[in-house]
C-alpha positions in Angstrom: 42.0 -154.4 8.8 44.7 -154.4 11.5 45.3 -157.9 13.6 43.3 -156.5 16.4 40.4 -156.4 14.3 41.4 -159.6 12.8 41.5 -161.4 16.4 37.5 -160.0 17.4 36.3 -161.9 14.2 37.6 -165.3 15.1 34.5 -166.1 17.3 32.1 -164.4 14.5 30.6 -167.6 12.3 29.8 -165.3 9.2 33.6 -165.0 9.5 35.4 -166.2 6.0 38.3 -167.8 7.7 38.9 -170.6 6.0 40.2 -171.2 2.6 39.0 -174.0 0.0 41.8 -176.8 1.1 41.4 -176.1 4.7 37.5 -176.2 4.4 37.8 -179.6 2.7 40.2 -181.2 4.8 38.0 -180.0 8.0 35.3 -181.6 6.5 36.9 -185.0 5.3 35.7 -184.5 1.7 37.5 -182.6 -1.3 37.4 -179.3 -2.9 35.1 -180.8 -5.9 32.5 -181.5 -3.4 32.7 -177.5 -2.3 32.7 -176.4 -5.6 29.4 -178.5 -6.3 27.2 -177.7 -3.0 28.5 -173.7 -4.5 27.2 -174.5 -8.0 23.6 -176.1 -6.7 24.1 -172.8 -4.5 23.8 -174.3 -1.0 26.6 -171.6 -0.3 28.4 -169.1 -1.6 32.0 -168.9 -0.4 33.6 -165.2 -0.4 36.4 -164.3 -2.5 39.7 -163.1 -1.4 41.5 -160.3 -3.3 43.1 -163.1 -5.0 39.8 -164.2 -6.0 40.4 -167.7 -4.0 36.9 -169.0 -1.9 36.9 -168.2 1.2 34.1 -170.3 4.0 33.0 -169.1 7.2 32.2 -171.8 9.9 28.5 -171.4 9.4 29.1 -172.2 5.9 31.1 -175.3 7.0 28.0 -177.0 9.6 25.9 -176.6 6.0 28.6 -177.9 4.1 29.0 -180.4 6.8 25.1 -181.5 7.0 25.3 -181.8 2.6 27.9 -183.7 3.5 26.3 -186.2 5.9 23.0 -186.8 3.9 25.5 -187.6 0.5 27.2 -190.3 2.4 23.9 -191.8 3.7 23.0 -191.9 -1.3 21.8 -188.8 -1.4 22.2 -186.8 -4.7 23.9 -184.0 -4.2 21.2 -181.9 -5.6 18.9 -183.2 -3.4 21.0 -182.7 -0.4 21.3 -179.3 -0.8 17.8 -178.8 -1.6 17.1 -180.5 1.6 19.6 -178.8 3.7 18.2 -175.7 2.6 14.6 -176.3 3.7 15.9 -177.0 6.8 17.6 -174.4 7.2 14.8 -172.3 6.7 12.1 -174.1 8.9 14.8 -173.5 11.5 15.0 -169.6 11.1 10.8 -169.8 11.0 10.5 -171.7 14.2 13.1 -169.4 15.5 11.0 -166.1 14.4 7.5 -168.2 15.9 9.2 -168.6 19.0 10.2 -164.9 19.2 7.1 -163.8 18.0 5.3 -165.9 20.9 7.5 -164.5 23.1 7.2 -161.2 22.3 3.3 -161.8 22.3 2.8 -163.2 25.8 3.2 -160.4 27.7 0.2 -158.4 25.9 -2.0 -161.0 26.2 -1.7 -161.3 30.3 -1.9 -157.2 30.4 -4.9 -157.2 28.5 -6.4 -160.7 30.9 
């Protein structure tokens, strides 16, 4: 990958651009809490070829929402959990909403 390509990923959130210390210290927690929302597999970091974790910043609004709900008692298992279902009735309201979309205009061509 040459620096121009490096440069067009920096606005992509699936990105991994930031490593395990700089993910923690954006986030105000530590590296043990990123290690155990990967091990109840709320996310999967990316490994460099050195085989460190690498996080997009997708992966860092998740981290940061686990993050938010463990500060307010939650276990951290049921954070995730939690976090996940969220995260999935968001993509399926997302889909209904394109699916309604997508179905309007059929219904007023067949009115």
């Amino acid at each position: 990958m040459t620096a121009d390509d490096s440069f067009g990923r920096l606005d992509d959130d699936d990105y991994p651009a930031y490593t395990m210390g700089r993910a923690a210290e954006m986030l105000g927690t530590t590296q043990g809490f990123l290690r155990a929302i990967g091990e109840a597999r709320l996310i999967t970091p990316l490994r460099s070829a050195g085989g460190h974790r690498r996080y997009s910043r997708y992966q860092l609004r998740i981290a940061a929402r686990a993050r938010e709900l463990v500060d307010q008692g939650t276990p951290i298992e049921a954070a995730c959990r939690i976090v996940i279902l969220e995260d999935q009735l968001e993509e399926a309201q997302r889909i209904n909403a394109e699916y309604r979309a997508g179905a309007r205009p059929a219904d007023t061509a067949n009115a």
